[in-house]
N, C-alpha and C positions, 0 to 999 in steps of 0.2 A: 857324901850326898849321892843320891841315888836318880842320877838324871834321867836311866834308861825310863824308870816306872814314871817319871814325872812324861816322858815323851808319849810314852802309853798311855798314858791317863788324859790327856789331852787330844791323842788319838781315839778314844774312846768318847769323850765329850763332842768334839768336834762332827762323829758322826750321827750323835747324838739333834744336832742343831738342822731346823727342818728346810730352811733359806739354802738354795741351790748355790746361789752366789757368796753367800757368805762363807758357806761351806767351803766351797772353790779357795775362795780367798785365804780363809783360815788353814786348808791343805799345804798353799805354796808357804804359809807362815812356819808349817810342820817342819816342811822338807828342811828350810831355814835353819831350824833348831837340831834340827838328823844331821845335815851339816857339821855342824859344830860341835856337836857332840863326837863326830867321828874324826874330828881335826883335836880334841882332845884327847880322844883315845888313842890315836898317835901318836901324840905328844908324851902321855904318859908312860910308852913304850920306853922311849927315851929317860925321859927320868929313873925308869927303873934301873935303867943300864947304868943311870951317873950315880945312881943311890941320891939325888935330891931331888927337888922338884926346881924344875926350871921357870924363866920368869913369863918366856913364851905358854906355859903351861899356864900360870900364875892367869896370865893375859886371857888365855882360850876359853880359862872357868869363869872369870868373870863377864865377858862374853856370853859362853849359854845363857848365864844364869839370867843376864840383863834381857838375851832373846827368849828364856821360857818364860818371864814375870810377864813381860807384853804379849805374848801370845794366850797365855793363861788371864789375863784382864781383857781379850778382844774375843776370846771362849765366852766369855761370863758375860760382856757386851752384846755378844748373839743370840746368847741363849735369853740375853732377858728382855732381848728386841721381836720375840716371837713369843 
């Protein structure tokens, strides 16, 4: 999966949406998901070193994935509330 372009593309939508505050809000939702994504990408550091994938990694992807689906539905929320 390719979370960096999913974090892009929502960075791109997001400045896309014309609500000051929603925007704002939608921002701190980003950083949220930047987080996490760079708490995987050191996780997977790891992994590479054990040659498996760990369960903390296991953990961390499911995670993003759960924080870019809501961020990416409160995107689509804003955009169709202006």
């Amino acid at each position: 999966m390719d979370y960096s372009k999913r974090i892009d593309d929502a960075y791109t939508q997001i400045s896309a949406v014309k609500s000051k505050l929603a925007r704002r809000d939608l921002l701190m939702m980003l950083r949220v998901a930047d987080a996490a994504y760079t708490k995987l990408d050191i996780e997977s550091v790891e992994c590479r070193r054990l040659h498996k994938t760990t369960a903390k990694y296991q953990e961390l992807e499911k995670n993003l994935v759960e924080v870019l689906d809501h961020l990416e539905k409160h995107i689509t929320f804003a955009s169709l509330l202006n």
